[in-house]
Each structure stands twice: as C-alpha cells, then as structure tokens.
N, C-alpha and C positions, 0 to 999 in steps of 0.2 A: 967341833961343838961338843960341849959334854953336857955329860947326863942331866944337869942342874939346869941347863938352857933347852933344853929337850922338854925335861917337865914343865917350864913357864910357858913356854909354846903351847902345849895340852893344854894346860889352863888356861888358858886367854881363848882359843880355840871354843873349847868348851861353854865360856861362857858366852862367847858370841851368838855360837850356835841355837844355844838356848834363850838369848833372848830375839833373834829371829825366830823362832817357834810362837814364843811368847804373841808378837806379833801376827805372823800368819792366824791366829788359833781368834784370836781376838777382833781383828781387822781384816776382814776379807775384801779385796777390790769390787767394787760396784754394787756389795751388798749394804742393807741396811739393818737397824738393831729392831727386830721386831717384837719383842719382848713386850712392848709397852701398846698397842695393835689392840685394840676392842673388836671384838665380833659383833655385831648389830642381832640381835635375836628376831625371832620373827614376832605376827603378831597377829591379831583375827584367829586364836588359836579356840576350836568351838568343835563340842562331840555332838554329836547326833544320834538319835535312837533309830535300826532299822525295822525291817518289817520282822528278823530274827529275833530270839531268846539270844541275851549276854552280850551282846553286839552292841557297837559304836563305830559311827564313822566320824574321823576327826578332818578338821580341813582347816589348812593354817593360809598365812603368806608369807612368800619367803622374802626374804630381805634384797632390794637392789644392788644395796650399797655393798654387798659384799663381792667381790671378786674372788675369783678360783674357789665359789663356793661349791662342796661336796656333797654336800646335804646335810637331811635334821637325822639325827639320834632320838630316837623315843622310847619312854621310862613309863613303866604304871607299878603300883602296888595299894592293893586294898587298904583304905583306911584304918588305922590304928595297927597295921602290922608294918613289919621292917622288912618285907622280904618283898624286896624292889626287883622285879623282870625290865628285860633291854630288849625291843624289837632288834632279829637278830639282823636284820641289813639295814642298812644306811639308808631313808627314801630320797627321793631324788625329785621327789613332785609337791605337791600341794595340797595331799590325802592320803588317807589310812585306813582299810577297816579292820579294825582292833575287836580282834574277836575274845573274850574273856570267860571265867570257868562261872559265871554267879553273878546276882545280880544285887553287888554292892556297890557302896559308894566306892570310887577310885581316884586315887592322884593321878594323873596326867602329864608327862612334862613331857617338852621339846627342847632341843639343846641342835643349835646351828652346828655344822663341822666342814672347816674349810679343808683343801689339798695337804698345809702345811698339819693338820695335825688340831690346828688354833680350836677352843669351842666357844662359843659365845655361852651368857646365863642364860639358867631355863627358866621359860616357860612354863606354868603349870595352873594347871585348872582342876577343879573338880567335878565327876561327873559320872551318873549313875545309869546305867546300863536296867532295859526293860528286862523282867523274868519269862513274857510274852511276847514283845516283837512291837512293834506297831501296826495297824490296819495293812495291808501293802496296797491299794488307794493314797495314805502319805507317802510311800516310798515311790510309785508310780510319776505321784504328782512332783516329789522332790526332784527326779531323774528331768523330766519335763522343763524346771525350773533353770537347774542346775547344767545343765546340758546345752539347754536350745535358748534360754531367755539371753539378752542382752539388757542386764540388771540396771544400767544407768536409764536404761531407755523405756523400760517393761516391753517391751517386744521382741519378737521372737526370729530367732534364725531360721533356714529349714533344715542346716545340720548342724551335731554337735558342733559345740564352738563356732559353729561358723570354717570348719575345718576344712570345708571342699572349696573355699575361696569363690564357691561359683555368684555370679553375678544377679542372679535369681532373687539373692536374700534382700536386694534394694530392693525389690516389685513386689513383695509378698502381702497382700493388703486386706484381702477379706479373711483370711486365714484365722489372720491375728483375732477375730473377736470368735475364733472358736480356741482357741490358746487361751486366751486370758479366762474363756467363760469358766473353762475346767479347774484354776485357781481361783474364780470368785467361788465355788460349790465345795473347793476344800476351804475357803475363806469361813464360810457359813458353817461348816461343820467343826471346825478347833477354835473359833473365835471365842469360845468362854474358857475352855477348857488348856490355851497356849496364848494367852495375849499378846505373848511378845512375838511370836510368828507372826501373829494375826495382824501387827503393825506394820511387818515388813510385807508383807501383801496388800496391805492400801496403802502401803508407797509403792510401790510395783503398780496397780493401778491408778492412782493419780500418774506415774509417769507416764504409761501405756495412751492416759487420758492427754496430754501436755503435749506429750509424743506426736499426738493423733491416729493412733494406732499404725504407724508406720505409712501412711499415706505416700504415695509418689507423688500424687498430683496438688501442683500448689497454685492456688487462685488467690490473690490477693485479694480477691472481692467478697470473698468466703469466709463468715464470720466465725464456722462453726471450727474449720479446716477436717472437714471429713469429707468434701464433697469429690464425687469422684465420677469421670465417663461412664464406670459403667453403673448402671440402675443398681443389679443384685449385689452390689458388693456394699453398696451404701448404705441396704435395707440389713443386710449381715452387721454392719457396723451399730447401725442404728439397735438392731437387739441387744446388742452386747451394753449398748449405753442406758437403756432401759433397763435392763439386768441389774449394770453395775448400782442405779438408780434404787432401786426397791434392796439390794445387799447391804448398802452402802449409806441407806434412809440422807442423800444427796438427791437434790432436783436439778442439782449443774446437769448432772450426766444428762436426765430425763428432757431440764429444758433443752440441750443441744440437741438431742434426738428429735425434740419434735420440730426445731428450726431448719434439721437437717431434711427431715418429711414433707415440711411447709416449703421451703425453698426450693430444694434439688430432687424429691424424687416423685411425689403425686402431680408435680406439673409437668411433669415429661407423659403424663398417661394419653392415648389418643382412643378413640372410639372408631370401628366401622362395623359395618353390618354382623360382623361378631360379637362384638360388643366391644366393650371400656378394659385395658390393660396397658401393663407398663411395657413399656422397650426393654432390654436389654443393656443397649447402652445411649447412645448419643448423636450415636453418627445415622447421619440421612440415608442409610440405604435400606436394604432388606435385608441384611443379618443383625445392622446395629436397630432397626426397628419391629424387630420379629421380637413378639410379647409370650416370653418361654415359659413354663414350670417353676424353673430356678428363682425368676423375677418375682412374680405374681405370686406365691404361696408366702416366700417371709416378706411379700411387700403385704398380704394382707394379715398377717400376723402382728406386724409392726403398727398397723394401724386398728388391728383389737386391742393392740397392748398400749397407745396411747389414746385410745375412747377412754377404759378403765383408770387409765390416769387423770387425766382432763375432762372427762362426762362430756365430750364437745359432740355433737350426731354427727359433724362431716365424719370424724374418725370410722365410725359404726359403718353411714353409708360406702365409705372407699371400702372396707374391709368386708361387706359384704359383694360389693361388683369386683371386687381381684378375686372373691374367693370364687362366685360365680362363672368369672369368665375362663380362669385356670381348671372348674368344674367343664364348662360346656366345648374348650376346644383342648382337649387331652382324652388320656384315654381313659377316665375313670366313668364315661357313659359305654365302656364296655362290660362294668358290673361287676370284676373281678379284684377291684381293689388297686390295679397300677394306675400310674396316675402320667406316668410320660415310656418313650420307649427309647434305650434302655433303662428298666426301672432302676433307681439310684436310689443309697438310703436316705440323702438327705431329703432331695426332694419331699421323698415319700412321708419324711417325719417330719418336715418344717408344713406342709399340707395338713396333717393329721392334727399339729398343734393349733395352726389356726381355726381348723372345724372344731377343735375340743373350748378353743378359747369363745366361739360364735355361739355355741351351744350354751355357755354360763352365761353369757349374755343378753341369750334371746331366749332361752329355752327352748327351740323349738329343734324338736327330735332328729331332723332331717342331719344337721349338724355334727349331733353326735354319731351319727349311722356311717359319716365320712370318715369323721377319725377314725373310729371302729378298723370298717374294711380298709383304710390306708395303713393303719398296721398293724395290723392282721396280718397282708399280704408282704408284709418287707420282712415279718419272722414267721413265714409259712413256705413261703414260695425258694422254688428251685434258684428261681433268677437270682433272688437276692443272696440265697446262703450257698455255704456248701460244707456237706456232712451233717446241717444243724447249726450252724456257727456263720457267724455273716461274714461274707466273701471277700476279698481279696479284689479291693474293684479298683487297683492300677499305684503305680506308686509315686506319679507326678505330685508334687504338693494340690492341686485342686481335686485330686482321688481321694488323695490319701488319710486327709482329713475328713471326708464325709459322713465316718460313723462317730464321729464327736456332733456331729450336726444331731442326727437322728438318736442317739442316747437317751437324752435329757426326756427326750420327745415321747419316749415309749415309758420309762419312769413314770412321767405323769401321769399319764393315760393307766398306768396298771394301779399306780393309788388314787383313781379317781373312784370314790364310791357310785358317782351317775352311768361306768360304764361297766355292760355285761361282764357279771361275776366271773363265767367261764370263761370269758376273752382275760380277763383280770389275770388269775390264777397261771392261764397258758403264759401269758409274757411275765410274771413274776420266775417259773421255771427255765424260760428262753432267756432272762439278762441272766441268772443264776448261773445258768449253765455254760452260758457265753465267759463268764467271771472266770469261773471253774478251770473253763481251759486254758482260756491264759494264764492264768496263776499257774496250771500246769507247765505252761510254755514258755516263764521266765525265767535266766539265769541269773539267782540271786547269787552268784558267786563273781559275777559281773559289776556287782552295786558297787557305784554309783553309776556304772554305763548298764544298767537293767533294762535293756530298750526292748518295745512292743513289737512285733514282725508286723506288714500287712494283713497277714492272716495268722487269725491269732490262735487256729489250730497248730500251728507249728513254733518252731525257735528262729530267733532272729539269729543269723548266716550273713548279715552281709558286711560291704566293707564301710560305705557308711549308713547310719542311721536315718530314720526323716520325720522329722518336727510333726508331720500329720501324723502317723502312726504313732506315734507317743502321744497324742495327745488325744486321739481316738480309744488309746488301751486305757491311757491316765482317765479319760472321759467313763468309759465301761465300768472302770474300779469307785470310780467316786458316786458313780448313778448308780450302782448293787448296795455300796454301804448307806448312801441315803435313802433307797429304797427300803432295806433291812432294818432299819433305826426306826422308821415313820412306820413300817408294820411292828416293832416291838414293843412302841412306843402306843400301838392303838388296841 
C-alpha cells in the first residue's frame, strides 16, 4: 500500500471520527434538551418589620412544580443605588431575617435555583425596614400566629406546626378562646394604624368563629356548634364570643353567646343546701356534678357580660348566685384573697373580673373589695409567683395557658379608677416587671421561633414549644402595651 492510500485512510478516518464527536456532544442517550425549561418563581413574597432597628423578616412560598429544587437566591440593595448585595447561602425554607445597615427603602428579590444550575425570574418587592423595631408584643403575637395557628381554620395547634404529630391538637377546645383572645387585643391595638393586618385577623376570626373554635364535640342539634360536656369550657368559649362581639361591633358573635348560656350552660345549674351552681361537666356522678371555681367564676362573668349586653335581670340574677356560691364554698371566706386550693391564676382572675364587672353594675362596694383581694393575692402571694414573677404552674396545655387567662384580668383592674390607688400602682409595677423579664428572657435571634418559656424568668430550652406558653407571654406583652398606651393616653 503506498503512501497516497495511507493518507486517504487518515482522512476518511478522521472525518468519521469527528462527526461521531459531533454526535456524542450534541445527543446524549436518555437525555433531554433542557435549554427551553422555565423555573416557576415563587410567590407570597412579603417583608415584615421585627421588634429590632433595620430588620425584616421575609417569607415567601416556594414553588411545587419544581423538582430538584435547591433553593431561593436572595438580592437587596437600597433604593436609588447600584450596589446590589446576594444573601451569601442559598435558603432552603420559606424565611429570612434580613438583617440591614439603615432604615431605607430596599429592593428585595428572590430568584428560584434548581440542582442543574437553572434560575427562575425574580421576584421583587419593596420594603422599608423600621429605625426602631416594632412593639415586641407584635413580634410575640406574630410568633403565636405564625407558629401555632392553623390559618385556614383560625385555630390553634399546641405546637409549632403541629410538629409533635401528637393527637392532643384534635381535643384542644377551651384553650383556643384564650389564643384567639390575645389576637383580638393586638387586633384593637394596629386596626387604624395597619388595616391591611387588621383584615387578616378578622378573617382569622370569622374562621376561628365558622370553625367553632375547634370544638370535638358535634351535636347535630346544636344551633350554635359550641356546645360542649363540659360546663367551663363553654363559659371560656362564650367569653371569647362576647369579646369578639364588642371588637368586632358584630352581635353574630354575642347572639351565639348568649344561645349558647340559654341553651347549654345555666340549665345545667342545680341548687342544694349550698346553694345554686354549675356542674362541671355532664356526666351524672360526683366529679362531673361537683360545682368547681373553674366553672362558676367565668360562668358568672359570662352572665355580667351578657346583663350589660341585653339589660335582661335573669342575666344579673345568675351572675350574682355563681358569684355567691363560688364566694361561700371556696376558700375566699378564709379572708386572705385565694379563692380555691391550689391557687391557680386563672381562676383567681376570671373571679376578680366578675366582682370588678358586679361592682359597675351594682355599685355596691362588697364587690369590688373581692376583686381587690383576688388579685392582690395571685401578685403577692408565694403560691402564685416565684422570685416576683408568676410561676411556672405545669406545662400540660390546660397549665400552661392559665396566665393568658389572668392578664387581661389584672390590666383592668389596675386602669380601673373605682379601685385602691395603692393596689393600682402595686399591679401597674407587677405587669411591668413581669414584661421586663421576659423581654429579658427572649431569644430574638430565634425570630421567628421567639418562643415564651413556662417561666418567664428564664429562656426557653426545650425541644418543643407549647401554644399555652406563647400565648400567656404573647398575652403579658399585649396587656403591658395596652396598659402603657391607656395611662399615656390619660
């Protein structure tokens, strides 16, 4: 073979080879051309102001439709300048807190980023960061919302997300109208000054209301669907719907309330040589017909607060025999201000409220001499506190909400001008201080898991969270700034 057939070889060779390349490079087996591939961006992209100076928390959603997605990219730069910063890691969730040097306007964007590299368009919003922070009462309350609500429903988990899977959070029923009470009190407080929050909290209450505030118990017969075995749970309910009723200048709420009074809970009361009080719950024996504290103080609360509504006397008369009989078999004829053993704060302040509401309505002095000494003794006494600070009374959901119960209750009572100055003053320095320390004993580096401990002398430590403790601290912060606002204000 010569040289001349040697070279034509090479050459055919050569170009074979290369348009095999050609191919390989171009057409890979079982791949596809992805070139042409949209990234879906995310959406719900919304900054929030925290309780810090130059802080935003941002919270997007991320997109279904993407596979092998990696996470958002996120970009800010002050308005009217070019000098665009890049959060230096890729997040991987649903939130940010975008901490910033000032408190200007900023662009915001989000940019999807899948495995391959691919990035979807961004997203971008405007949004200006406080110089001050916000209240931390709205950061409290946000955590609460954000954390424990079940937003379709307005009701409440007993832990974040719902993240212990425990079966618990179906039963949870009286609870809830101490949850929702603490977003009606931020409701009242930002409704001029945030309307558009203000809206998403009376949807969150209409659902809560639609809901029936998570009710287990379903009677088909039950016009109101709040009715429920036990007595105190329904008179809990019932306040929250009178609440919602006077916030909300709605008489849906207030009429269910009092269908639910009429129907299911003053006809359960029975009378013997002790006197007239409610059961408990339902059941025929002696623990479901034992007429407790817990019952009878917000069943007679519930029926000063629908006299005031409806001017009807039954109301007056039942509110004055619960409140009597809760007087004559407990222990507040021992003179020292408890009112059951062991002294609890709710009790003690859903008691104090209904003597304080008896007292505007009769005037007669005896009335307010019970608020008074009822709490008095729940922010004096050993029992109830510890160090100065109210105590740590167990971490079960029906614990652990009890000082959201008793907040509101001492509030009142300390802007009430009808009560002792010097009683006044002492519980304006006792919420204050109670404030104080939690505020000391939150980690804001936590935001938006900023959760309240049991005892709110210390830091939360545990592994999960609980819906009552957030909503007793969330409760603490929102009764000190309404407090603080109504004396600034006077």
């Amino acid at each position: 073979m010569n040289k001349y057939v040697l070279f034509l070889i090479f050459i055919f060779s050569c170009i074979a080879c290369g348009e095999t390349n050609e191919q390989d490079t171009n057409t890979i087996e079982g791949s596809t051309d992805t070139s042409q591939i949209t990234i879906t961006p995310v959406t719900n992209l919304k900054a929030k102001i925290t309780q810090n100076p130059n802080e935003l928390y941002l919270t997007w959603t991320n997109p279904i439709t993407v596979t092998n997605m990696l996470g958002v990219e996120i970009y800010y730069k002050q308005k009217g300048s070019n000098d665009e910063k890049r959060v230096n890691t890729i997040q991987k969730g649903e939130g940010y807190l975008l901490r910033l040097t000032s408190a200007e306007p900023y662009f915001i964007s989000v940019v999807v980023v899948d495995n391959y590299g691919r990035k979807s368009e961004r997203v971008t919003i405007t949004a200006i960061p406080s110089n001050k922070g916000v209240p931390l009462a709205d950061s409290c309350t946000y955590v609460l919302i954000e954390q424990f609500m079940d937003k379709t429903k307005g009701t409440f988990w007993v832990s974040p997300q719902n993240i212990s899977g425990n079966s618990a959070n179906t039963y949870i029923y009286w609870q809830q109208a101490h949850a929702i009470d603490v977003v009606l009190y931020s409701y009242e407080r930002i409704k001029d000054n945030n309307p558009i929050l203000a809206a998403t909290y009376k949807e969150y209450f209409e659902r809560w209301f639609q809901n029936h505030g998570n009710n287990y118990h379903h009677d088909n017969n039950d016009p109101t669907g709040f009715s429920n075995p036990y007595t105190d749970d329904m008179c809990w309910i019932g306040l929250t719907l009178l609440r919602m009723s006077e916030v909300l200048d709605d008489n849906k709420f207030a009429d269910t309330a009092k269908r639910l009074y009429d129907t299911y809970i003053i006809t359960r009361k029975w009378t013997d040589d002790k006197g007239t009080g409610l059961p408990w719950n339902n059941e025929n024996n002696s623990n479901g017909r034992s007429r407790n504290i817990c019952t009878n103080a917000p069943g007679a609360l519930m029926a000063t607060k629908l006299y005031k509504k409806y001017n009807e006397d039954k109301y007056l008369s039942d509110a004055k025999i619960l409140h009597k009989f809760a007087y004559d078999n407990n222990y507040l004829t021992l003179g020292d201000g408890r009112i059951e053993e062991p002294p609890l704060t709710y009790t003690q302040g859903t008691y104090g409220e209904a003597s304080r509401q008896l007292y505007h309505i009769t005037n007669e002095k005896y009335y307010l001499t019970c608020a008074e000494k009822v709490i008095s003794y729940v922010t004096t006494s050993d029992r109830c506190l510890t160090n100065g600070i109210l105590r740590n009374e167990g971490p079960s959901m029906d614990q652990s909400i009890f000082k959201a119960v008793l907040i509101p209750y001492i509030v009142n009572l300390a802007l009430d001008e009808a009560a002792n100055s010097t009683l006044r003053q002492n519980l304006i320095l006792f919420l204050r201080k109670n404030a104080e320390t939690l505020s000391a004993n939150l980690t804001r580096g936590t935001y938006p898991e900023m959760y309240c401990n049991y005892y709110w002398g210390s830091i939360f430590t545990g592994n999960i969270a609980s819906m009552g403790a957030q909503a007793s601290g969330a409760s603490l912060l929102e009764g000190v700034l309404r407090l603080n606002t109504a004396l600034e204000n006077n």
